[in-house]
C-alpha positions as CSV (number, residue, x, y, z in Angstrom):
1,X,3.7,12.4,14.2
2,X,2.9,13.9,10.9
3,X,-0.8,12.5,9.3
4,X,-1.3,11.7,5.9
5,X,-4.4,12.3,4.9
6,X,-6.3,11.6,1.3
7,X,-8.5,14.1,-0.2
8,X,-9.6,15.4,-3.3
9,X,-7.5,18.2,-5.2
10,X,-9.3,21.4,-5.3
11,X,-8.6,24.0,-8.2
12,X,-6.4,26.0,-5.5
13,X,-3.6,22.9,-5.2
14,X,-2.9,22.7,-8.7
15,X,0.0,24.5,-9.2
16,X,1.6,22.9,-6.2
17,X,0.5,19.8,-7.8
18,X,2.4,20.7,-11.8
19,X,5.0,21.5,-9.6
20,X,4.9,17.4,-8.2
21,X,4.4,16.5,-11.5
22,X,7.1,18.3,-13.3
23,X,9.8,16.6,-10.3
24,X,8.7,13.4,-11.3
25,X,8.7,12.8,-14.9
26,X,10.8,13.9,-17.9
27,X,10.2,17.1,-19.9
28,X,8.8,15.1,-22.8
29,X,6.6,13.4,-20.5
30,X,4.9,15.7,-18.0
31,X,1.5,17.2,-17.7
32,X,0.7,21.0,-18.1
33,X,-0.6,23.4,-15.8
34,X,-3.9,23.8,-18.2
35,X,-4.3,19.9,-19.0
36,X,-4.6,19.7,-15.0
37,X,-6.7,22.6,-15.1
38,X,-9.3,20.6,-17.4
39,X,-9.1,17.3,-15.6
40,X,-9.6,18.9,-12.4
41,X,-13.1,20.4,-13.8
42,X,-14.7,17.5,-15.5
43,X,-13.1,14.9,-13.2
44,X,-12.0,16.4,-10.3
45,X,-13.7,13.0,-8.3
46,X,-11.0,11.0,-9.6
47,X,-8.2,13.4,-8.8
48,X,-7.0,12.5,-5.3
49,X,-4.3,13.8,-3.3
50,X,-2.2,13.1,-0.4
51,X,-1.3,15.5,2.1
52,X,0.7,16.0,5.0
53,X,0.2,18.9,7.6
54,X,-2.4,20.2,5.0
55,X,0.2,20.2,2.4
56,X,0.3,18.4,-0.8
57,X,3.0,15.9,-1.4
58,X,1.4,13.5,-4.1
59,X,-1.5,12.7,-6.1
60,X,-3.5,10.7,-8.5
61,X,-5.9,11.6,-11.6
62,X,-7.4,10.3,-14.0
63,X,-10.7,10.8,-17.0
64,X,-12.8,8.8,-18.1
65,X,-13.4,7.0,-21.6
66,X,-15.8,4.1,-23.0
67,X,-12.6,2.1,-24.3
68,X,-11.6,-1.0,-22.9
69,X,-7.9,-0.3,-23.7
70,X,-5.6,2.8,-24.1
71,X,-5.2,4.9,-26.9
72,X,-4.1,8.6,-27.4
73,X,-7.9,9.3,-28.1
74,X,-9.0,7.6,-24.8
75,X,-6.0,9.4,-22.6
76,X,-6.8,13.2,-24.5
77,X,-10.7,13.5,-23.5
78,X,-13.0,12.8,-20.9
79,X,-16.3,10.8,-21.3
80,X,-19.0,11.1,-18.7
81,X,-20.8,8.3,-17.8
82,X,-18.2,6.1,-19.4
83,X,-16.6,2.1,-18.0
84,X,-13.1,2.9,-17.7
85,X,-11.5,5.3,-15.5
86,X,-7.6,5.8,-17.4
87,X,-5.1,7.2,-15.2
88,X,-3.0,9.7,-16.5
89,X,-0.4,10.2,-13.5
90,X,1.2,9.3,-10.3
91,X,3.2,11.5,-8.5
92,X,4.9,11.7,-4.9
93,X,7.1,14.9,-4.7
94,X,10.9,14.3,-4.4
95,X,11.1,15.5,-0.7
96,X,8.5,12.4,0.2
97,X,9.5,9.8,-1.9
98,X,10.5,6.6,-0.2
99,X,8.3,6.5,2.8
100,X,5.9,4.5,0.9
101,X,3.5,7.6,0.1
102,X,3.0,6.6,-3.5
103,X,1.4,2.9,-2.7
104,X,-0.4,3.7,0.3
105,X,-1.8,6.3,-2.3
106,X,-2.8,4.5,-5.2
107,X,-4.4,1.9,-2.6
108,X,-6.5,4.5,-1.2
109,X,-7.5,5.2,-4.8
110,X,-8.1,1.7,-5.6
111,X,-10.3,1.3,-3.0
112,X,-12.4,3.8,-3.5
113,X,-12.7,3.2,-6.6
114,X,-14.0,-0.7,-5.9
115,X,-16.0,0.6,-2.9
116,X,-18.3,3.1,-5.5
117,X,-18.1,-0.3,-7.8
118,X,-20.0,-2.3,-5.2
119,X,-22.5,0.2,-4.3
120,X,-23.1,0.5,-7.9
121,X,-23.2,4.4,-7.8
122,X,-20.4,5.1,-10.7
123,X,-20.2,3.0,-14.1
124,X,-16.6,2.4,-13.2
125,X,-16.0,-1.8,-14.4
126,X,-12.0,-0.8,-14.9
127,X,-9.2,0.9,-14.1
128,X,-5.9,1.2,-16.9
129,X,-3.1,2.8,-17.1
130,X,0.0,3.1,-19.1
131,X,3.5,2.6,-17.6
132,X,7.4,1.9,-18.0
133,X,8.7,-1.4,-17.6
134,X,11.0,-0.8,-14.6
135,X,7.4,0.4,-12.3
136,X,5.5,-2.7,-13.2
137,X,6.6,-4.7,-9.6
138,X,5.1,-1.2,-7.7
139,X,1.6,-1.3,-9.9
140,X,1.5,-5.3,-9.3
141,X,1.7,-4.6,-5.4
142,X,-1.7,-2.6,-5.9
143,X,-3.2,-5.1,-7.5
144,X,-3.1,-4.2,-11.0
145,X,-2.5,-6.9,-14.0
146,X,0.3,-6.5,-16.2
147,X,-1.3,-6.5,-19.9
148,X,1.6,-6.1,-22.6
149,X,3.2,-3.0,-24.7
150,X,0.6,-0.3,-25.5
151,X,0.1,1.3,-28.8
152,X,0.5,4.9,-27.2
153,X,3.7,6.8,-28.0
154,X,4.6,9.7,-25.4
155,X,7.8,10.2,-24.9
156,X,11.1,8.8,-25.6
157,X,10.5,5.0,-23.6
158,X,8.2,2.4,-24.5
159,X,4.6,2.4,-22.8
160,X,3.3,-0.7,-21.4
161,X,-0.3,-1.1,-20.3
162,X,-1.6,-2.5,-17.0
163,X,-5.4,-2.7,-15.5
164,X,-7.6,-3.7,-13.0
165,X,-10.7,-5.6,-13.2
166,X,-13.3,-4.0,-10.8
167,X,-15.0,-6.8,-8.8
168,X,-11.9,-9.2,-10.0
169,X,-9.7,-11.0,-7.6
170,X,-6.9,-8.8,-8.8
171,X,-8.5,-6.0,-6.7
172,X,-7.2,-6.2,-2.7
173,X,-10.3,-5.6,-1.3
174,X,-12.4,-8.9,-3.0
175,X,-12.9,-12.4,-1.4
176,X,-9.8,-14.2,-0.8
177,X,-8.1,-16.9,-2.8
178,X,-6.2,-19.8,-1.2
179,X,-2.2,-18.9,-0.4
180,X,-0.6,-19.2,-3.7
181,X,2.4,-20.9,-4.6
182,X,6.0,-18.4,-3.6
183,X,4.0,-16.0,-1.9
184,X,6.2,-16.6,1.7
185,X,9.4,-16.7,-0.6
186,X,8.6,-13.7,-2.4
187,X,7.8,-11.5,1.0
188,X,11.2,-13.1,2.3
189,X,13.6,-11.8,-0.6
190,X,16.6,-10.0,0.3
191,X,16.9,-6.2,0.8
192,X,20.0,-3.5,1.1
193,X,19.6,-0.6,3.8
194,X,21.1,0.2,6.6
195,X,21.2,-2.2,10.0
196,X,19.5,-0.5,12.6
197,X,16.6,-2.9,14.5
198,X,17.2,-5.0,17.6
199,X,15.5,-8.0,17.8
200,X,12.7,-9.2,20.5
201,X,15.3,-12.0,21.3
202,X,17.7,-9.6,22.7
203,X,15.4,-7.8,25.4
204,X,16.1,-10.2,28.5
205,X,12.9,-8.9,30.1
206,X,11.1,-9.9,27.3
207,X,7.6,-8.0,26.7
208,X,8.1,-5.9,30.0
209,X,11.6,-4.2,28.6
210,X,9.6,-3.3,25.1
211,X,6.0,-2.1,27.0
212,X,5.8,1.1,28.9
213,X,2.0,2.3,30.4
214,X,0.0,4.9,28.6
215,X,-3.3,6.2,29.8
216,X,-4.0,2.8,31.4
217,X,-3.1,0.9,28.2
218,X,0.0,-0.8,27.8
219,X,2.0,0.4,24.3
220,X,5.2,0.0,22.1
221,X,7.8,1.5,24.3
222,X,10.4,1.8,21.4
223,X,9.5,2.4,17.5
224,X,9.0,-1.1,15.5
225,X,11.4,-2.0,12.7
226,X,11.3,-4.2,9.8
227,X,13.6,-7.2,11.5
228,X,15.8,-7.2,8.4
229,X,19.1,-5.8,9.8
230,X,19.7,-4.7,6.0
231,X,16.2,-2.7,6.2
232,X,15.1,-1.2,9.1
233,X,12.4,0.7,8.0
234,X,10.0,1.9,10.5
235,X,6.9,-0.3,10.4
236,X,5.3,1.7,13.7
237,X,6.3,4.6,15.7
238,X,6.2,4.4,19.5
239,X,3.2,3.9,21.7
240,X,0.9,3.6,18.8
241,X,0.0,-0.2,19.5
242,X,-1.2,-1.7,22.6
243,X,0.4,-5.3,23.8
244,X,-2.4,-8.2,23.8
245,X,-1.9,-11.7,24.4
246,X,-4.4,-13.3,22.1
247,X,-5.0,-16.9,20.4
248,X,-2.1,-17.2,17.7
249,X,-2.5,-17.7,13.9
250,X,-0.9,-19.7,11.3
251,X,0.8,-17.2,9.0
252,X,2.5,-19.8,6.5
253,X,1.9,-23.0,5.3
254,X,3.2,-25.8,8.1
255,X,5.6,-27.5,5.5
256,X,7.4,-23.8,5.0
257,X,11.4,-23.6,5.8
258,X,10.8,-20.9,8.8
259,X,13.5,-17.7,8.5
260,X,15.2,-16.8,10.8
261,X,14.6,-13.2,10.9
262,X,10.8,-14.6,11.9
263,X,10.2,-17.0,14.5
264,X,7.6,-19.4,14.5
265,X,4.5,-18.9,16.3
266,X,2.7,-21.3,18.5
267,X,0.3,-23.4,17.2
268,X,-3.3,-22.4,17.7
269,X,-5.5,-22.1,19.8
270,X,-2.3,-21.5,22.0
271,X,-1.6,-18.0,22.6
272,X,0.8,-15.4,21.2
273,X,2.4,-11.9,22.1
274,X,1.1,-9.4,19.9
275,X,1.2,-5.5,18.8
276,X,-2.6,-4.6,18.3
277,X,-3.4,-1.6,15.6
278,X,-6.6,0.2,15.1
279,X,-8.2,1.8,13.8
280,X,-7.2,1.9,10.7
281,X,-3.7,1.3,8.4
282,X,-3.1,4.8,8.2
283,X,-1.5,4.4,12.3
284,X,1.4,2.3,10.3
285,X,4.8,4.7,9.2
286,X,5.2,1.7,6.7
287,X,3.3,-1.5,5.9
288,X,1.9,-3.7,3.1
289,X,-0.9,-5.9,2.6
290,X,-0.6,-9.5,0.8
291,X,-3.6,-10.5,-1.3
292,X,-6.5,-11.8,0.5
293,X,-5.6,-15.1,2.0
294,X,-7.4,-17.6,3.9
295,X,-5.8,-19.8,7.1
296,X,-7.6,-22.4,9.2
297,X,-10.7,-20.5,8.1
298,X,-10.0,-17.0,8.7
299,X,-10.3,-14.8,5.6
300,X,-7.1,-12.6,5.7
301,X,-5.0,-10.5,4.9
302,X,-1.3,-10.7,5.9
303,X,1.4,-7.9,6.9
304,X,4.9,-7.1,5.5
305,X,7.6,-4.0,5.2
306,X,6.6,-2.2,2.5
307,X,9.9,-1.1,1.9
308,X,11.7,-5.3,1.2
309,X,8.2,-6.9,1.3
310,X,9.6,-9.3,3.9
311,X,6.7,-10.7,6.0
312,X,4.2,-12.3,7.1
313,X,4.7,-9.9,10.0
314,X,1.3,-10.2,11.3
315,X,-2.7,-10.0,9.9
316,X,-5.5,-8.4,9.6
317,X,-8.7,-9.7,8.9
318,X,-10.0,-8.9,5.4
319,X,-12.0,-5.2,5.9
320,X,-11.1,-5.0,9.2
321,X,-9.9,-2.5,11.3
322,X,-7.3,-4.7,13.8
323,X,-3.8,-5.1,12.8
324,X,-1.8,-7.8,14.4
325,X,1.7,-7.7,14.7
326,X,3.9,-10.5,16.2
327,X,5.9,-9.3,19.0
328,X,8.5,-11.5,18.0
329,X,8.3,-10.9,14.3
330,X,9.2,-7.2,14.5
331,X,12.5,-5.5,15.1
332,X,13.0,-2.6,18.2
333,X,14.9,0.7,18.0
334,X,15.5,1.5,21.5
């Protein structure tokens, strides 16, 4: 299975990277090979990339500026030392795009950037950007905040400005709020792709048809689907989780209308069948976090496809590094 891996962009990746950037945006809107050039020099530690096999398929960078909102004079020089770091581009080359490289990658970058907040080694207190109006749902799913039109002009289509608050609730890595109101509706909207998963239901046998043995560890005999017949996106390639029987969680509020596609779990302290992860996200082929949540006293975070949001598949506890799928809540290609 290929590895994606985050590091920074060294001077030697940048014309593979101009080459990312001009793919992605229009000819009025693109970076050149020089402006990369200089914010790889002065701010090459917030120029991230992600790579695959050692090769770069997307990336992140940004400078940084004393202004609490986005201007052209902000977004055309850096400022050491200064608040707020202003991201200039996103980019996941064309051959990549839809496998969910682009949020797993702004995430990373996120995080990193509220992890140096809380040690208090970088003067970082916010993160802005500038954006289009159709890519406001895929910033919101990082956590940023939608803020209203921006005064910058760059390009043909009209700039909107979003930001995140470091140390905020806005940021997916702070303490958790209570479950708001819609967020189970919203991860159950429909989707259109193309029906491929079978569901646990199906399998006779039950766990022993979907579990083969691995190095004394019993795994994921078959990849794991999003449920969603219309989606299908792989969530998990084979033998990458081990089967556990374990206390079960409540996932949703108990007056929620239960779908379908995602049976109901047993109530706790009984126990459930489930896919365990570790040690980190990056196992997943596809997967989204919710905003820190909290049920019957765990703090948590709960699991969806990233590619139709439907969920809660499973959870993970906030800063963790177990991921708990529902056996029953995931779909089987086989």
């Amino acid at each position: 299975m290929s590895t994606l891996v985050f590091k920074l962009v060294p001077a030697d990746d940048l014309e593979q990277a101009i080459e990312i950037e001009t793919q992605g945006f229009p000819e009025d809107e693109a970076a050149t090979l020089e402006a990369f050039r200089l914010r790889q020099s002065v701010a090459g530690d917030l120029f991230l990339g992600a790579y695959i096999n050692d090769q770069l398929v997307g990336y992140v960078c940004s400078t940084l500026s004393p202004d609490t909102s986005l201007t052209h004079e902000s977004m055309s020089k850096h400022v050491p030392g200064s608040s707020s770091v202003c991201i200039h581009s996103i980019c996941v080359s064309s051959a990549h795009q839809g496998q969910g490289i682009g949020l797993k990658l702004m995430r990373e970058y996120i995080s990193r950037l509220q992890k140096a907040y809380e040690e208090k080694s970088v003067p970082y207190e916010r993160v802005l950007l500038i954006t289009h109006e159709n890519l406001r749902a895929f910033y919101e799913k990082a956590g940023f905040e939608w803020v209203g039109p921006s005064h910058v002009v760059h390009g043909a289509k009209p700039w909107y400005e979003m930001r995140i608050v470091l140390g905020s609730s806005s940021v997916q890595t702070r303490q958790p709020e209570s479950i708001p109101p819609g967020v189970f509706e919203a991860l159950q909207q429909s989707s259109s792709r193309n029906p491929t998963p079978k569901p646990f239901s199906s399998f006779p046998g039950g766990i022993t048809e979907v579990t083969s043995t691995e190095s004394d560890a019993v795994v994921n005999k078959f990849d794991l689907l999003c449920p969603r017949s219309a989606c299908g996106s792989i969530i998990l390639k084979s033998g990458v989780a081990k089967f556990v029987e374990a206390e079960s969680v409540r996932l949703e509020p108990a007056d929620l209308p239960s779908n379908p596609l995602l049976p109901a779990l047993p109530q706790p302290p009984a126990r459930a069948q489930w896919w365990l992860v570790t040690p980190s996200a990056m196992e997943f082929e596809n997967i989204g976090f919710s905003r820190p949540v909290e049920s019957l006293g765990e703090k948590m975070k709960l699991l969806s496809c990233a590619e139709c949001d439907l969920g809660p598949l499973g959870w993970c506890k906030e800063g963790g590094t177990e991921f708990w799928l529902a056996c029953s809540r995931v779909g089987y290609r086989n």
